[in-house]
ROTORVO-249334 format. One record per residue (C-alpha): x negated, y negated, z; residue number from 1. Coordinates in pm, whole numbers. Each point is the difference from the previous one (the first is absolute). Layout:
% ROTORVO-249334
[r [X; Y; Z]; NUM],
...
//
This chain:
% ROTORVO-249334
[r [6640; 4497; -1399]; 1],
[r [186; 63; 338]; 2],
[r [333; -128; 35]; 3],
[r [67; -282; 312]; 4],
[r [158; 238; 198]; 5],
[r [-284; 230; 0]; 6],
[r [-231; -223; 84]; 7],
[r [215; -153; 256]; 8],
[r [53; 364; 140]; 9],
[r [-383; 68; 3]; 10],
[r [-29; -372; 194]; 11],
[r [222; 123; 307]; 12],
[r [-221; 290; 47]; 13],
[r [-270; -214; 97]; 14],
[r [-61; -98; 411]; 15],
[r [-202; -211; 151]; 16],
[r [-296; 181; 2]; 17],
[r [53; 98; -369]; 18],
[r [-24; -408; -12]; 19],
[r [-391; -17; 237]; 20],
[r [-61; 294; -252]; 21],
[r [36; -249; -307]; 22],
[r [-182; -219; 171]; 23],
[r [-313; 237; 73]; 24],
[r [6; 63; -383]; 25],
[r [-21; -392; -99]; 26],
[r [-272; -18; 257]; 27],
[r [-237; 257; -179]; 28],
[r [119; -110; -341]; 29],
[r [-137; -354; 122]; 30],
[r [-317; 149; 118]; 31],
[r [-46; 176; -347]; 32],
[r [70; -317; -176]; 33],
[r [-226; -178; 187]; 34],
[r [-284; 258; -39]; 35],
[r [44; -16; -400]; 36],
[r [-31; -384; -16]; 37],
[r [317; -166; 66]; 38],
[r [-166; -78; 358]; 39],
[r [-167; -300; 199]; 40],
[r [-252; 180; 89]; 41],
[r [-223; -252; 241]; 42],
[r [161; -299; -108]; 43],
[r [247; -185; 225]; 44],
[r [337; 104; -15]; 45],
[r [305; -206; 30]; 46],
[r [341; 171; 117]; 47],
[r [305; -161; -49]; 48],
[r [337; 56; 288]; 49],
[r [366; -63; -98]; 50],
[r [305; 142; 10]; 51],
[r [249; 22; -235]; 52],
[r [420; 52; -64]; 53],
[r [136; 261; -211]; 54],
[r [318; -91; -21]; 55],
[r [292; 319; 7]; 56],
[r [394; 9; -35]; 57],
[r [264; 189; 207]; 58],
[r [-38; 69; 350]; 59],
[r [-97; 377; -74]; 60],
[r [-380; -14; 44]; 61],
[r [-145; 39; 288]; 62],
[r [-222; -261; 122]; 63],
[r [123; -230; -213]; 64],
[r [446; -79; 152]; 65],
[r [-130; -343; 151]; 66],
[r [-94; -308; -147]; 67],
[r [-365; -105; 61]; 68],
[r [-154; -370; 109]; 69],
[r [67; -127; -354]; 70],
[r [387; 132; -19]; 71],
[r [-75; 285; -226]; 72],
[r [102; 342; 70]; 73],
[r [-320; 216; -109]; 74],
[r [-366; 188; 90]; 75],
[r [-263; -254; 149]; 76],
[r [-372; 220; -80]; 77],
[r [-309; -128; 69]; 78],
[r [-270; -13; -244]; 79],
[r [-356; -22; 4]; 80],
[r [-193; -90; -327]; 81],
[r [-351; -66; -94]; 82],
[r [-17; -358; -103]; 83],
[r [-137; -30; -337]; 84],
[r [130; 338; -139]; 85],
[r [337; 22; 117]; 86],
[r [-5; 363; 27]; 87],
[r [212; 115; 342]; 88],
[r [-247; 114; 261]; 89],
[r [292; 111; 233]; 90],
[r [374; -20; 67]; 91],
[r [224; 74; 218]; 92],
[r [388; -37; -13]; 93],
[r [194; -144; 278]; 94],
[r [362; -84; 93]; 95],
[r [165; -321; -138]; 96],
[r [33; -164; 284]; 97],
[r [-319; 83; 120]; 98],
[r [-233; -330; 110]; 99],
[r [-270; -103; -220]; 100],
[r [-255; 85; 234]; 101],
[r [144; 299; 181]; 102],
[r [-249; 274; -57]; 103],
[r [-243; -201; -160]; 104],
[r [-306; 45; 238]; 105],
[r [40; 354; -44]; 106],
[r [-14; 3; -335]; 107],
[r [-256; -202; -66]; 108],
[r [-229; 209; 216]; 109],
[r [105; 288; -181]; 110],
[r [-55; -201; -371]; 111],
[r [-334; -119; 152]; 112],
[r [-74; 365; 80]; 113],
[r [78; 96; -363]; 114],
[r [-217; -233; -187]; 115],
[r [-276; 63; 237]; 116],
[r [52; 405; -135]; 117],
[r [43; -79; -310]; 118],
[r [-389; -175; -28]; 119],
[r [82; -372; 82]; 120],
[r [-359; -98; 208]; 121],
[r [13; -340; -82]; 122],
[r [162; -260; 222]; 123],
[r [391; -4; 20]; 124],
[r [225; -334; 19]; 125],
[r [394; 49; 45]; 126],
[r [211; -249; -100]; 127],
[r [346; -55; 109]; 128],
[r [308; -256; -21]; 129],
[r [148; -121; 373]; 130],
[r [220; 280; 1]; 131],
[r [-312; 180; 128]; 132],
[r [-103; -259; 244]; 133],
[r [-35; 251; 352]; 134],
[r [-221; 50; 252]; 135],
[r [-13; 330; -91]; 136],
[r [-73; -15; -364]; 137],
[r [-364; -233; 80]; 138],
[r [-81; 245; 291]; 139],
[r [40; 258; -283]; 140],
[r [-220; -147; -231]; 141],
[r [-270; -74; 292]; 142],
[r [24; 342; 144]; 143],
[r [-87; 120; -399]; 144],
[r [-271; -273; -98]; 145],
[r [234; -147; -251]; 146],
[r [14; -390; -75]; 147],
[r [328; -162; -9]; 148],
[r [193; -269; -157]; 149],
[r [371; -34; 146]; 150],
[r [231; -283; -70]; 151],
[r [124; -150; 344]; 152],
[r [321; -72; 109]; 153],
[r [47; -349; 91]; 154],
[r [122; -54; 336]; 155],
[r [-1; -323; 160]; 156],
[r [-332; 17; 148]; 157],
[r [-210; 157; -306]; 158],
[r [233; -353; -180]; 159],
[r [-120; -211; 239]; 160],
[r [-368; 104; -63]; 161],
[r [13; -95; -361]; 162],
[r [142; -337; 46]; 163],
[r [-285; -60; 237]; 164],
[r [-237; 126; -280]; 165],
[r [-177; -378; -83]; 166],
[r [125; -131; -358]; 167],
[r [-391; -1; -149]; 168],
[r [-35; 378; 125]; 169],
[r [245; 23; -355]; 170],
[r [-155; 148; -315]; 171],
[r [192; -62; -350]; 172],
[r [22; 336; -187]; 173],
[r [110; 7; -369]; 174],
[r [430; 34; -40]; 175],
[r [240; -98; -235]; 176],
[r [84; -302; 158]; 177],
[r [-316; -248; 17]; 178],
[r [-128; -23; 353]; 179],
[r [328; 234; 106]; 180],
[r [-179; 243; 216]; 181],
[r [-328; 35; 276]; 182],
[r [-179; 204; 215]; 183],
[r [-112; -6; 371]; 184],
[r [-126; 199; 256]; 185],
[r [5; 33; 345]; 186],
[r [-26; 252; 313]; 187],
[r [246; 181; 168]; 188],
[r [92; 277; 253]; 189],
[r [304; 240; -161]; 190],
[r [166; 213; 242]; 191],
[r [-176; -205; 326]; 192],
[r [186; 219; 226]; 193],
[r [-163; 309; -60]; 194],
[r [-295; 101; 145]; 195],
[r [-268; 22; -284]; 196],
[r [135; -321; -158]; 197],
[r [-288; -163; -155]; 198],
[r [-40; -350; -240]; 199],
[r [16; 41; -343]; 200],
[r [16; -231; -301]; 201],
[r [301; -160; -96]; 202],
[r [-1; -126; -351]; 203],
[r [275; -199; -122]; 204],
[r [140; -89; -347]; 205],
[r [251; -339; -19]; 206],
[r [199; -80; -276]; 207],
[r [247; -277; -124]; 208],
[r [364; 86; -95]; 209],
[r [85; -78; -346]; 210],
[r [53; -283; -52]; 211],
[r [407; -73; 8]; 212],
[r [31; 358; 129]; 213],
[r [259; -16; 332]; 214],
[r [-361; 76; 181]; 215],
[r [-109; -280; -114]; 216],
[r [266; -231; 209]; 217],
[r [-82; 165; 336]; 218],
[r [-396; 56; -6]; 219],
[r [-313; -95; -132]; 220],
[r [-165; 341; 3]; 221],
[r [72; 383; 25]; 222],
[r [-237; 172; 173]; 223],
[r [-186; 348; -66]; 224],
[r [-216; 161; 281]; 225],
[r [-180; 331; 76]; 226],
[r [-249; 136; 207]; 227],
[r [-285; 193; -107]; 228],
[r [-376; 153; 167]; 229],
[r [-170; -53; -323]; 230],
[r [-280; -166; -50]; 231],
[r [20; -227; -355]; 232],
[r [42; -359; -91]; 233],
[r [333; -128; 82]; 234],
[r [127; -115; -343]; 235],
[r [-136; 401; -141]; 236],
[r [217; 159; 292]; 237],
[r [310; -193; -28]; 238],
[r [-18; 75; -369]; 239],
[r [-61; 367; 28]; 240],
[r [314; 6; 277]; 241],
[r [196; -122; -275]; 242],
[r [-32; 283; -230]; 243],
[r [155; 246; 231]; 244],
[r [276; -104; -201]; 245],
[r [-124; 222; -267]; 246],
[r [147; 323; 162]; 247],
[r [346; -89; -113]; 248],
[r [-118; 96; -347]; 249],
[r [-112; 400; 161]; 250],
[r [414; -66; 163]; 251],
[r [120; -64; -369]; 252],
[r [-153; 230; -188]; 253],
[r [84; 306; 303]; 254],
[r [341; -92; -55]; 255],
[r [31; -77; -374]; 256],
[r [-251; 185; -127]; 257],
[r [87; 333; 210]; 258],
[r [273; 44; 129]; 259],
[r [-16; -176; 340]; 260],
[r [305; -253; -12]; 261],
[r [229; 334; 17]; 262],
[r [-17; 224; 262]; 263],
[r [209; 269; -101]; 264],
[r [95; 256; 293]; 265],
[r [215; -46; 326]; 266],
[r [-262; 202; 204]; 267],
[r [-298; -267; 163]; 268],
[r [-270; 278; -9]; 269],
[r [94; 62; -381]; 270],
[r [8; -371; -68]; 271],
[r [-345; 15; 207]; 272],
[r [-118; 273; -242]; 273],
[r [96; -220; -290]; 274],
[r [-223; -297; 38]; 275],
[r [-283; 191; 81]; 276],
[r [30; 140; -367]; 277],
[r [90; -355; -128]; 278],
[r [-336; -83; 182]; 279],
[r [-210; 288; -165]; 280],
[r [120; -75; -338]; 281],
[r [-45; -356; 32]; 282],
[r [-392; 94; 84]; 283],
[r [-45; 230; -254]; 284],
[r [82; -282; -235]; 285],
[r [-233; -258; 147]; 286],
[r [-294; 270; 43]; 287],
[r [72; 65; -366]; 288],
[r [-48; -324; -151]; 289],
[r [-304; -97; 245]; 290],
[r [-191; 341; -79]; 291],
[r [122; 67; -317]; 292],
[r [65; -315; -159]; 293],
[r [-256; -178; 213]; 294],
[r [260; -331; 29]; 295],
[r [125; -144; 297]; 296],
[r [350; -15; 138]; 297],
[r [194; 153; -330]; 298],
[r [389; 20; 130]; 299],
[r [160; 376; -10]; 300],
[r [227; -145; -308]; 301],
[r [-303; -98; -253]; 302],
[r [-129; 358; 131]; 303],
[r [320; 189; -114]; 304],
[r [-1; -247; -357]; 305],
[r [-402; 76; -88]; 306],
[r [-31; 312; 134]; 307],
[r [304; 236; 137]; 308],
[r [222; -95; -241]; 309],
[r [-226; 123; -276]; 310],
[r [164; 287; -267]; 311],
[r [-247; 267; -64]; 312],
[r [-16; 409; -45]; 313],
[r [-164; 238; 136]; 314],
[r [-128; 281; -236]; 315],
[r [-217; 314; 89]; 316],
[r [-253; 159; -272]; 317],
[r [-298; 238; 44]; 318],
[r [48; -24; 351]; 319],
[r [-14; -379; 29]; 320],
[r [270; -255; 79]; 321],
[r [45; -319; -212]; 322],
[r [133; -301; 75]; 323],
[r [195; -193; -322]; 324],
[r [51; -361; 57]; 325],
[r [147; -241; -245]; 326],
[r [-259; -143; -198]; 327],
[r [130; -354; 12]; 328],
[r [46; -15; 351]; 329],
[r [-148; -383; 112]; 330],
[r [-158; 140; 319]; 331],
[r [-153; 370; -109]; 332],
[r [-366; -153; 45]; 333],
[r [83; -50; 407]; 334],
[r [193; 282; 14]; 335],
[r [-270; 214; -135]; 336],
[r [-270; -222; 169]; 337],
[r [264; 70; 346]; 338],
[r [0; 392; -41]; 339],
[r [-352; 41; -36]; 340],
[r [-109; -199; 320]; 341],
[r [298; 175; 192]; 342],
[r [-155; 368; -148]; 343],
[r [-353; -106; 114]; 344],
[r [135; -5; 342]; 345],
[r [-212; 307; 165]; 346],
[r [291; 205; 157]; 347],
[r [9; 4; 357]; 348],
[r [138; 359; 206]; 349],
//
């Protein structure tokens, strides 16, 4: 095992392009995983935007010696993941105090590009959170033939539109609080000033404070909009929106389950160079369990419990290597079951 220093040593020596170079790799990887089954294929594919703070110490890193929107000094990367699977399709670190949305046209078209490579033919939906509300984010997903779903930020016009919105337009949705939450839609223009604005649907989700909550003194109702192209019953869409929230649990496990909440050099490109390895081991997990394991979303930590964790020996006689696990090991069926389907895998050159 290398010491930190050594590894901290062979992290400076990376540049920029060493970083584009990481990234070229995860792109083929993904393309190989996709080919052996871990794929859509032709179904639709949902991609989920957000960004994310790794939070650092000391003033020594570069990139990182101001304090970001939320008052932490840190990385803010952006991160695209396949809804559903939660496995990374790109990344892409930026400064802390970067803006949420500041380079995120470009690298969605770039993300968009990937998955397109990689075998996606099947329709692709993005959804994002309002820190990707921009004009240049939708004319992105236009441009690419890409459906989106994009919280809105509620400025005093889009708030006067859903107070107009007529009280039996209101559909009750199931919540915690009995009738505590329903959906509407509407029409509206985003981003009238530029010149290919067009109408789209505007489907919002109201909901009551809790009851004695401080809210609950000052309004009846909290309001949740977005925008979205797609075409879908209203209830089905808003529902759908909501589980953008899953790619916090892709966030977690890249952090906790990696090694993503430290990012351990002073040097941005080798910091750069470091999540794109956090993001290729984080894949190779989650292509792991889905092809060899055939389960859904498995987090890197149950992984490194069933299966990496697991003592064994490796002995060589008459020219043949064997493999000695412990006999009383709970999970040798799926780990057996595992490496076979992973052998079957016809090696690609």
């Amino acid at each position: 095992m290398k010491a930190p220093s050594t590894l901290g040593t062979f992290l400076r020596s990376f540049r920029w392009g060493h970083v584009r170079q990481l990234d070229r790799v995860s792109r083929e990887l993904l393309t190989r995983a996709w080919a052996a089954g871990a794929g859509p294929g032709s179904e639709p594919l949902t991609i989920d935007l957000d960004s994310t703070i790794c939070e650092t110490y000391g003033l020594a890193k570069a990139g990182a010696t101001h304090h970001g929107y939320t008052g932490v000094r840190g990385y803010h990367p952006l991160l695209a993941v396949a809804a559903g699977t939660g496995e990374v399709l790109m990344a892409r670190l930026r400064e802390g105090h970067a803006n949420t949305v500041r380079g995120a046209a470009h690298f969605l078209r770039e993300t968009i590009g990937r998955v397109r490579d990689a075998g996606a033919t099947g329709q692709l939906t993005l959804r994002a959170d309002s820190g990707f509300y921009a004009s240049e984010v939708v004319a992105a997903c236009r441009k690419m033939d890409v459906r989106f779903s994009i919280t809105i930020r509620q400025h005093r016009s889009v708030r006067r539109l859903i107070e107009a919105i007529p009280e039996e337009a209101w559909t009750p949705i199931p919540y915690w609080i009995g009738d505590g939450a329903d959906v509407a839609e509407t029409t509206y223009t985003p981003f009238a000033d530029q010149k290919d604005a067009r109408p789209v649907r505007l489907i919002v989700r109201r909901v009551r404070p809790t009851p004695g909550s401080q809210l609950a003194l000052f309004t009846e109702y909290d309001f949740h909009a977005l925008i979205t192209d797609r075409a879908g019953d209203t209830l089905t869409l808003e529902a759908d929106h909501r589980r953008h929230a899953e790619i916090e649990n892709a966030i977690r496990d890249l952090k906790y389950g990696v090694g993503l909440n430290h990012l351990p050099s002073g040097k941005f490109a080798a910091n750069g160079a470091w999540l794109a390895v956090q993001v290729l081991a984080h894949n190779l997990a989650r292509w792991t369990a889905r092809i060899g394991l055939t389960e859904g979303i498995v987090t890197t930590k149950t992984l490194r419990r069933r299966l990496f964790s697991l003592a064994g020996r490796l002995t060589r006689s008459a020219r043949r290597l064997t493999l000695h696990l412990p006999a009383r090991w709970p999970w040798a069926i799926s780990f057996a079951a595992a490496l076979a389907r992973l052998r079957a895998i016809p090696l690609q050159v």
